[in-house]
N, C-alpha and C positions, 0 to 999 in steps of 0.2 A: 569084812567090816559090815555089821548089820547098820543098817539106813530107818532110821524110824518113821511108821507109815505116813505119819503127819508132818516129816520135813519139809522142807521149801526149798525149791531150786530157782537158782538166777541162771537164766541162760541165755548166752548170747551170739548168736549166729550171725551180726553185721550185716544182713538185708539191709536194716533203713535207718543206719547209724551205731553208735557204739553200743547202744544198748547198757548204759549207764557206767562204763567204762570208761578212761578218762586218757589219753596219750598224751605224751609230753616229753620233752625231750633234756637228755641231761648235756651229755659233748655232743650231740648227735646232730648233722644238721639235718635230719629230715625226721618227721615224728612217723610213729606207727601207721601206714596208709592204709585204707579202706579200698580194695581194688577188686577187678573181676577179670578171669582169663590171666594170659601170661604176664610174667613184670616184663619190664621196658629191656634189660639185658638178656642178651643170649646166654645157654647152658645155665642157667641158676634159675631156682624159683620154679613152683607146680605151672600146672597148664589151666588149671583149674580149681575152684573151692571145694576143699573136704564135701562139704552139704550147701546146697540152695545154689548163688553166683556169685556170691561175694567173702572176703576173707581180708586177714590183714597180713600187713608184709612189712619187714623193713628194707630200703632200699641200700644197697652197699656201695654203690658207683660214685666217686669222688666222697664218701663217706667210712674213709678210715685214713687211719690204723685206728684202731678200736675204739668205735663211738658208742655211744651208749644212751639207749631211749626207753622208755618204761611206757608200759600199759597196765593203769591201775583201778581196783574196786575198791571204794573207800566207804561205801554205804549198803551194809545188808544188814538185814532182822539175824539175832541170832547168833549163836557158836556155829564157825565153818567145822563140819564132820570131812568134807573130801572135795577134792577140784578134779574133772576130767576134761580132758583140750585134747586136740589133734594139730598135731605140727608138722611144719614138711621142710627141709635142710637139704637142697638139691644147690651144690655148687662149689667148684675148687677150693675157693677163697672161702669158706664159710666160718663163722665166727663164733659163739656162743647165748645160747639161750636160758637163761634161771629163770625159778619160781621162788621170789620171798615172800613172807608176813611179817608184818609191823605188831608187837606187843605192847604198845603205848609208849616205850621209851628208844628202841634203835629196829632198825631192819635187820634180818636173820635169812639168811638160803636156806630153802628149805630142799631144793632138786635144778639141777643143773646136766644140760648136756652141752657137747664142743664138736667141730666139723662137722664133715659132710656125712648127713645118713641117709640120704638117696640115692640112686642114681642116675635119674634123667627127672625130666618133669613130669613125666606121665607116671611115675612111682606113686603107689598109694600113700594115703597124708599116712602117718603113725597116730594111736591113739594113746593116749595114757593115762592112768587116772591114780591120783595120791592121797593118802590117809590123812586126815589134819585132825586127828581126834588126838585129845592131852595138849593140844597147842593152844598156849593168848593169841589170837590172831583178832586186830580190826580193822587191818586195812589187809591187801593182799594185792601183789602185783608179778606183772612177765615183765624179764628186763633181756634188751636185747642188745649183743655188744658185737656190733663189725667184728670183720681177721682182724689181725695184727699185721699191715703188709702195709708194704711205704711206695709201691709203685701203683700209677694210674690204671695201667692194664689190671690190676689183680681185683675187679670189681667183683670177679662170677660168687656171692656170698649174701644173695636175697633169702633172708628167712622168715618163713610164714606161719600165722597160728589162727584157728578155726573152731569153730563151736563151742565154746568154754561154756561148762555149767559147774557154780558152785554150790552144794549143799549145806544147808545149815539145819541146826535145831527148832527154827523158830517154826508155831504152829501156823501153818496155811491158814487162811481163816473164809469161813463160807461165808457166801453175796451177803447176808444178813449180818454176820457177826463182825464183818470187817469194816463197817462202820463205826463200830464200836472201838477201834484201837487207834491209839494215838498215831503211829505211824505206821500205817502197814507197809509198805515196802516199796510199793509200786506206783509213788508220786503223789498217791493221797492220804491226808492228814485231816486231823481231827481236832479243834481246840476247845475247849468249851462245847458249847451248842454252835459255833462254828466248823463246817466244810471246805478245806484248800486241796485245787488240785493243782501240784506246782509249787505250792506254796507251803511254807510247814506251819507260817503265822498268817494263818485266815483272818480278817480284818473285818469280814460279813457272815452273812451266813452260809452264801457259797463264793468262795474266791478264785478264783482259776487267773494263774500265772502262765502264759505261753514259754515256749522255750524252740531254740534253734535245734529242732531236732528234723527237719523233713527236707534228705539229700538232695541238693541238686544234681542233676544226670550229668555224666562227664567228668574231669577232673581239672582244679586248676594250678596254676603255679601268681609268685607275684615276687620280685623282688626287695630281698630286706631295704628299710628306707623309702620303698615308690609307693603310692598309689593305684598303679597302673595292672590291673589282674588279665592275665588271656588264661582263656579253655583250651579243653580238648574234647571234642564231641556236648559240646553243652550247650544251653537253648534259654541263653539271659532273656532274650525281648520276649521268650514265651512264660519263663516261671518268675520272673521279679519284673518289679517296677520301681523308680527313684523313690528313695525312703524306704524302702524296706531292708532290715537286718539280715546283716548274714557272718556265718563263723568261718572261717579261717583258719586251720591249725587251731591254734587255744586263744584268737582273737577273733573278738565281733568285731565290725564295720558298720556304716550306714552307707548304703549305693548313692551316689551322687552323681551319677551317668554313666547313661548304659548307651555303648557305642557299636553293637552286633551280639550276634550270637556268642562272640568269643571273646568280647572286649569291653571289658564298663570300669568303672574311677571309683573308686572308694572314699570317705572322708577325713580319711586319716591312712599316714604310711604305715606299711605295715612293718612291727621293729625286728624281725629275724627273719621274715619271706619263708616260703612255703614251697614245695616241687612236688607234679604229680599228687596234690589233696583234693579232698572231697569236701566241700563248700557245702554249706547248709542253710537252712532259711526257717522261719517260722510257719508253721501250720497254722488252719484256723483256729480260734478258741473255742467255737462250741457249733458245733454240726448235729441237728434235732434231725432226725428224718421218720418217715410214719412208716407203717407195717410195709406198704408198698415199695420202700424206698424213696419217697417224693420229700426233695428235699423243704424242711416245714421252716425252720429258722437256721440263719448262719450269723455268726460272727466269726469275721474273717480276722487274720495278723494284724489290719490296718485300723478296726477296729470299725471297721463299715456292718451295719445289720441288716441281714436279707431277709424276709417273709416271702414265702413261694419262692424264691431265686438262691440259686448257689455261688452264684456271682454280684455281691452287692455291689454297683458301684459308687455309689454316694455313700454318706452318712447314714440315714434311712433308705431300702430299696425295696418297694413294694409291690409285686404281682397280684395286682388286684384292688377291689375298693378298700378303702376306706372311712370308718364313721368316728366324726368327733365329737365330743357331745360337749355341755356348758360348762362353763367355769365365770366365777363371778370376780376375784382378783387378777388387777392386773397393774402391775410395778414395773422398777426398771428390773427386777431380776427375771422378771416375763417377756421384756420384753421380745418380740417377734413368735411370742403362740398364736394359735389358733383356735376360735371356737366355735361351738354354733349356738345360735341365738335361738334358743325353746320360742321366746315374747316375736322376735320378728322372723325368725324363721328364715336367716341369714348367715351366712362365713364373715366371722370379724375375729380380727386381730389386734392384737397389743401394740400400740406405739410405745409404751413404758411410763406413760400415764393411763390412756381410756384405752375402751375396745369402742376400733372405728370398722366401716365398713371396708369391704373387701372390693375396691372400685376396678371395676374392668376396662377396657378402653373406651374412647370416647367417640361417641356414636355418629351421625351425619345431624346436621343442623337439621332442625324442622320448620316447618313453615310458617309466615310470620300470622299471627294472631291479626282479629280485628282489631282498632282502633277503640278503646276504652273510652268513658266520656272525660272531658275535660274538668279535670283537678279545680279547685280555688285559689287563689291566688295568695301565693306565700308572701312571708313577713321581709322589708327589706334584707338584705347581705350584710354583715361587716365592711368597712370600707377598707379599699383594697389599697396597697402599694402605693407609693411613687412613681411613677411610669420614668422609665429615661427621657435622658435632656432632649432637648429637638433639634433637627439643626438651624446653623446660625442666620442668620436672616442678610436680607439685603445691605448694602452701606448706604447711611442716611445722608442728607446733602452737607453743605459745606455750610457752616455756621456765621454768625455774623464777622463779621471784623470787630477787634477789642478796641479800648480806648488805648493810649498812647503810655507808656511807661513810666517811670522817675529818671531822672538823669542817673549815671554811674558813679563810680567813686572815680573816676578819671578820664582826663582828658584822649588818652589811650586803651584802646581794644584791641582786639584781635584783628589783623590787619594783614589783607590779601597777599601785599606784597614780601611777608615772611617777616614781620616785627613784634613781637609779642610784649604785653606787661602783666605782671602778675601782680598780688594782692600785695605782696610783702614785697614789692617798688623794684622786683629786679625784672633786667630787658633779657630779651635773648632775638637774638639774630638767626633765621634758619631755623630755631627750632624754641621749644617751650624752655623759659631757663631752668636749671637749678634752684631749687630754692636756696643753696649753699653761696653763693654766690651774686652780684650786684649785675652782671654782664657777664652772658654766657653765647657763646659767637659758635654756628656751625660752619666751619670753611675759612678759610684764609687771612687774618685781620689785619690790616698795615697801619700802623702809628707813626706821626711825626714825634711827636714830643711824648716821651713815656716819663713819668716822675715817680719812684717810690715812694713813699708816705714816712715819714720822720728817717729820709737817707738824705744827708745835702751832699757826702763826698762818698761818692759811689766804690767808683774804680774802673771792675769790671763785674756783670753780669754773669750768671750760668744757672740752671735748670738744676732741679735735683731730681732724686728719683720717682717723686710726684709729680713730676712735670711743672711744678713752681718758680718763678723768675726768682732771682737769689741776689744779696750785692756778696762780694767775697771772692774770694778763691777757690777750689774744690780740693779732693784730697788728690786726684791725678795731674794737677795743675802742675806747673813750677819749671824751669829753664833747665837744660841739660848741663850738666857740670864737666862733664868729662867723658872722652872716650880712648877704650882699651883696646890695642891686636889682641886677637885670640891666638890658638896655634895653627901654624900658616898662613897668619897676617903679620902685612909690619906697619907702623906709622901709630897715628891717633893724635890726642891733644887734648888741653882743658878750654882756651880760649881761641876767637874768631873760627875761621874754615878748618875743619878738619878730613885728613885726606888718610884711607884705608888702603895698603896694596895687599897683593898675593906674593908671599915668599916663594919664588918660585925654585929656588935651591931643596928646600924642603919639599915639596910637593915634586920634583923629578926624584928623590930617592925614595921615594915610597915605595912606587913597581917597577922590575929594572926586571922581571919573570917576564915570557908566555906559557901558553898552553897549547899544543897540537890540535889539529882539527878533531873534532867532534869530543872535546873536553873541553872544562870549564874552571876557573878558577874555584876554589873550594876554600882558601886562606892566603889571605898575603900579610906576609910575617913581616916582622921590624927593618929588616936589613933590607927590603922590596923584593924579595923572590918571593913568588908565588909556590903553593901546593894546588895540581890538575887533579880533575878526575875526569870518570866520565860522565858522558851524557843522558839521558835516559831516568830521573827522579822519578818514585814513584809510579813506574811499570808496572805493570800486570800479568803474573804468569797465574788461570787458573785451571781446575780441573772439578766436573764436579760427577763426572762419570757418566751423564746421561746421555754421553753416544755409543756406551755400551760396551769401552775397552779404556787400557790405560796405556796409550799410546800415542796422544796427543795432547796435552805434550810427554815424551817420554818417560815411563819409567823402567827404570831396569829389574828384574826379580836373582837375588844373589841365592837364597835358601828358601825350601818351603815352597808354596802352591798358593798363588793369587787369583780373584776371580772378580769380575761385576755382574754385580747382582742390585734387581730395583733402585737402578741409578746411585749402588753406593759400592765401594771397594773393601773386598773381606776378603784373609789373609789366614791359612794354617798354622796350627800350632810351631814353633820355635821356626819362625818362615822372618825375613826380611828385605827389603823393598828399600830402592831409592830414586827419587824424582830429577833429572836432566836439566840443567839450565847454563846458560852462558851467561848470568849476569848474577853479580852476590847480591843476596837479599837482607834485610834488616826488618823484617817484619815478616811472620808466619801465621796463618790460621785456618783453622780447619774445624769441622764435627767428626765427634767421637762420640762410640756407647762405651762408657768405661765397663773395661773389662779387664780384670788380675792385674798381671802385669806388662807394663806396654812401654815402651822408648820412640822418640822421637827424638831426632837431631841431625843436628847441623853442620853442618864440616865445608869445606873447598876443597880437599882431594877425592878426586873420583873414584868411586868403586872400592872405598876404605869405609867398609861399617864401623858403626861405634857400637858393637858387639864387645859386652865388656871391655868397652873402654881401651877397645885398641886403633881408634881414629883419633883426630884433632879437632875438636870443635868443640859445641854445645851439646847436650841433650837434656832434655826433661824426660824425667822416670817416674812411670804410675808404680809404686813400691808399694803394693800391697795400701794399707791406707795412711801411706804419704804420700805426699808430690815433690818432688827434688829439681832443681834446677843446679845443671850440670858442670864445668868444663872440666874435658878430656886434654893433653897433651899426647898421647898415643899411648903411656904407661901408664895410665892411672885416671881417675876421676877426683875430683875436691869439687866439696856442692861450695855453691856459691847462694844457693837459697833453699828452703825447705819449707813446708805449712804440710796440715794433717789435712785430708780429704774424706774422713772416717766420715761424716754425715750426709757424702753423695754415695745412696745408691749402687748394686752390681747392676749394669743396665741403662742408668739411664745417659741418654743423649744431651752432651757437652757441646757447649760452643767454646773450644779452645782461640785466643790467640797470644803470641809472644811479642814484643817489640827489644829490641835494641839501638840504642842512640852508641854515637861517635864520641860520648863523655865516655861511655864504657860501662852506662846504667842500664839494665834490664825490667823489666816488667812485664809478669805472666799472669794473666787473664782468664776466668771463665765463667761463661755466663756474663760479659762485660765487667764480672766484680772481681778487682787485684787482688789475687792467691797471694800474689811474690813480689818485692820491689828489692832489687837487688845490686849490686855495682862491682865491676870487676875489669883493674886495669890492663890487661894481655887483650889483645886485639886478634881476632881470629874472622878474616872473610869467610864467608858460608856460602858457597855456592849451590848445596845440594840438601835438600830434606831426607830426610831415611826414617824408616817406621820397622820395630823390631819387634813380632810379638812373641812374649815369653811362655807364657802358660793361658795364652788366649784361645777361646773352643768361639766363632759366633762373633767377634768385633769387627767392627769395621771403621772406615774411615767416609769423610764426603764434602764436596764444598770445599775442595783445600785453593787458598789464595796462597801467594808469595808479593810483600811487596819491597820495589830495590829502591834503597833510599841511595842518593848520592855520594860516590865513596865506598862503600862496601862490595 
């Protein structure tokens, strides 16, 4: 294939980046990496790069069965004439490597090789070079696809590719004439009488766009979703600082803390995480330097400008003087310039109205002046203030005596010995009267002769519930008429003495019963026999496990594996458990974490679980998301009550309790709110609690009370 002398070639060797190629991944979890020396797995992959130190590689180790990551050129001058690349395929497990073009509408293979074509690492790369003359070609890419192997071990399948140069048609253009073209190839563009480097749409006359193209040393990793990036041999505190940009795979970052050489935060997670890549950063934007190489102006990534310094670290950084010369506006959009005054021959600045002077600190006091001659004598003041009050002055002496008063309106005053008169002619004794009233008496009053006002035939007197003297009757007034025996009295009467006795015939057949020492009567029925029980009402047997066994008070384990654990009791799957006591109880309660399915119940025969329902007693059954209140006769179960528990929770912590009364009514409890009020006439003493778990992994039990009501 002749090459025509004027073609262009892209080439890219991977020293200081891709070199306008583009990685990216399809199934692939690792993109194309940028590496030097051997990859990280044994027996797979060169020892070294084709040319220069560095090459690219795809990684195979937890990346298969056949993944698939592309390295693309999507930007040349020109019809591609040929691609020459060198690749190296050293490893068992090796996978497959193509070269396609994109014709504007699908992608087409163009060259394709499979397995291993080396034999160790030290093997020379292979070079190969392909005709692309009569092809559409505008984009062009290497697609690299892991083995096909489903075991962890089969990683040895790292394949590498090195020095790629594409040729095309288009013409080279010399220093002078390549200004002239709107996009020559190589980052700079032309618009108008505008210059971008970086940029294709120049906005000035010279634009210059930076770009994350200058490696950092070393390699990183970071996982998909974190923030969190580590190195391997790389040197963060020496080539960045917070806020500056850096690439990742095919994501930029802003550094948000840098925590070592190895370790800095990023501001955002990163969404698919990276292994083994080469992180990059911004260059400066424009590096002037003279014949000598001294460096003359920098603008740096950060956007700081150096004059004489390679290192700005401000905004302006200046090795050397400075001259500023006049300016006669000054705004708020000036505000904080600088100038020098030509007229005073001064540094003054802008406040963002005037230009003031440029005041330095303040100097030591100097010495006091002589004594000036005596001024004239100024025009009065304005008159000043109120001044505050003063304080209060002495007490003056005692005045004369007045003349003598009018007499009163009565012959009565206020009067030492506790008699008072008021205006409106009423008296009070002990105290000031009432105006309500003519005589108003504090303390005890004794009347001989008392006379109501328009009463001549009284009767009798009483008090209402005003305290008012009354003539009349009340409504509780009035003579007894008559009296009735109740039952187990005899006698009574309507007139004179009336005499009550005790029927004492009836009151001996009431109780003709006893009861044995330490029982108590519980009923005495019509005929006078008594029903005993025993002694002991509301007893306390409880448990709540925190001495770290369940062995006080007793329990027995029939199936399954019990244990105390942080003072609470947990039970194996299809395991059941019952608790010892010599006295029946009528009230249960305990904490639970509901968990599947679970039984608890109640019986008087020992060592008979109610393991479907082949004991006698009660049980409550967590059924999946019911609650069932039980009784068993040994054949069978019949609920006596049911509610849905579908809105508590796998997990959470219940405060169960049960009661039963001697009517034969039930009520089941949790969380003090009644699940269940239930009634059921079959009488069964429960001497024994039993806990059955059915498909429980993790419940437990804790806090369990018993209380013995009288009779059961």
């Amino acid at each position: 294939m002749a090459v025509p002398t004027a073609a262009r070639d892209y080439i890219a060797g991977f020293e200081a980046g891709l070199n306008g190629w583009t990685a990216s991944k399809g199934t692939s979890l690792f993109n194309w990496n940028r590496h030097s020396g051997s990859t990280h797995s044994g027996h797979t992959g060169p020892a070294n790069a084709q040319e220069g130190d560095h090459y690219l590689y795809l990684e195979a180790s937890r990346n298969t069965p056949a993944k698939t990551a592309y390295l693309e050129l999507s930007h040349f001058a020109g019809k591609p004439l040929s691609i020459s690349f060198h690749y190296h395929m050293y490893g068992a497990h090796m996978g497959t490597l193509a070269l396609e073009g994109f014709d504007g509408n699908a992608w087409a293979e163009i060259w394709r090789i499979s397995g291993p074509q080396h034999i160790d690492h030290y093997a020379p790369w292979t070079a190969r070079k392909i005709d692309l003359t009569g092809r559409t070609i505008q984009k062009i890419r290497f697609t690299g696809i892991t083995g096909d192997y489903q075991l962890p071990s089969q990683y040895r399948g790292d394949m590498a590719i090195d020095h790629i140069i594409l040729t095309t048609d288009a013409i080279e253009p010399s220093d002078d004439a390549r200004w002239n073209q709107t996009q020559s190839g190589y980052g700079i563009y032309r618009l108008d009488s505008n210059v971008g480097i970086g940029t294709e749409n120049p906005d000035a006359d010279l634009a210059i766009l930076g770009n994350l193209s200058k490696p950092l040393t070393g390699h990183v990793a970071v996982a998909k979703g974190s923030t969190h990036v580590t190195g391997v041999g790389t040197k963060f505190t020496q080539e960045l600082i917070v806020g500056d940009s850096i690439l990742i795979g095919q994501e930029i970052f802003i550094v948000r803390e840098i925590q070592s050489d190895t370790i800095l935060i990023t501001d955002v997670p990163h969404t698919v995480g990276a292994l083994n890549a080469t992180a990059y950063t911004d260059s400066d934007l424009l590096h002037v330097r003279t014949g000598a190489e001294v460096d003359s102006l920098v603008i740096d990534k950060s956007g700081n400008v150096g004059i004489g310094t390679a290192h700005p670290a401000v905004k302006l950084d200046v090795a050397g003087g400075i001259r500023v010369g006049s300016e006669t506006i000054c705004d708020a959009k000036r505000e904080g310039a600088i100038r020098y005054d030509d007229a005073g021959k001064e540094v003054e600045f802008c406040n963002g109205t005037v230009w003031t002077r440029v005041e330095g600190p303040v100097g030591p006091q100097g010495k006091t002046g002589s004594q000036g001659l005596k001024g004239e004598k100024g025009e009065p003041g304005e008159k000043g203030d109120d001044g505050d009050q003063g304080p209060k002055g002495e007490k003056g002496d005692p005045g004369k005596k007045g003349d003598p008063g009018p007499p009163g309106d009565s012959s009565w005053s206020i009067n030492p010995n506790g008699i008072y008169y008021n205006s409106v002619h009423g008296v009070g004794i002990g105290k000031v009267p009432d105006s309500s009233y003519k005589l108003d008496v504090e303390g005890t009053a004794r009347i001989d002769d008392l006379k109501l006002d328009n009463q001549t035939a009284c009767g009798k007197l009483y008090t209402d519930a005003s305290g008012s003297v009354r003539c009349g009757t009340d409504a509780d007034s009035g003579d007894i008429r008559g009296v009735t025996a109740g039952s187990g009295l005899a006698g009574g009467g309507k007139l004179g003495a009336v005499t009550l006795s005790v029927d004492t015939d009836q009151i001996q057949k009431r109780v003709s019963g006893n009861c044995s020492v330490g029982q108590s009567i519980r009923e005495i029925k019509a005929d006078g026999t008594v029903v005993c029980e025993e002694l002991g009402n509301y007893l306390y047997l409880t448990d709540n496990f925190d001495d770290g066994d369940f062995n006080n008070p007793k329990w027995d384990v029939y199936a399954g594996t019990y244990w105390v654990s942080g003072g609470r009791l947990f039970g194996s799957k299809n395991s059941h458990i019952q608790i010892i006591s010599t006295q029946s109880f009528g009230e249960w309660e305990w904490e639970w974490n509901r968990k599947g399915n679970f039984e608890f119940w109640f019986i008087n025969n020992k060592k008979n679980a109610m393991v479907m329902c082949s004991g006698v007693g009660y049980l409550v059954w967590f059924d999946n998301d019911l609650l069932r209140l039980r009784r068993s006769d040994g054949t069978g179960c019949v609920d006596i009550g049911i509610t849905s528990i579908s809105n508590i929770p796998d997990g959470q912590i219940l405060s169960m309790k049960i009661i039963r009364k001697h009517d034969g009514s039930f009520r089941v409890l949790i969380d003090s709110n009644e699940v269940i009020s239930a009634w059921d006439s079959t009488y069964t003493r429960s001497k024994y609690l039993g806990l059955y778990n059915w498909n429980v992994i993790g419940g437990f039990i804790d806090n369990v009370k018993l209380v013995n009501y009288l009779g059961y």
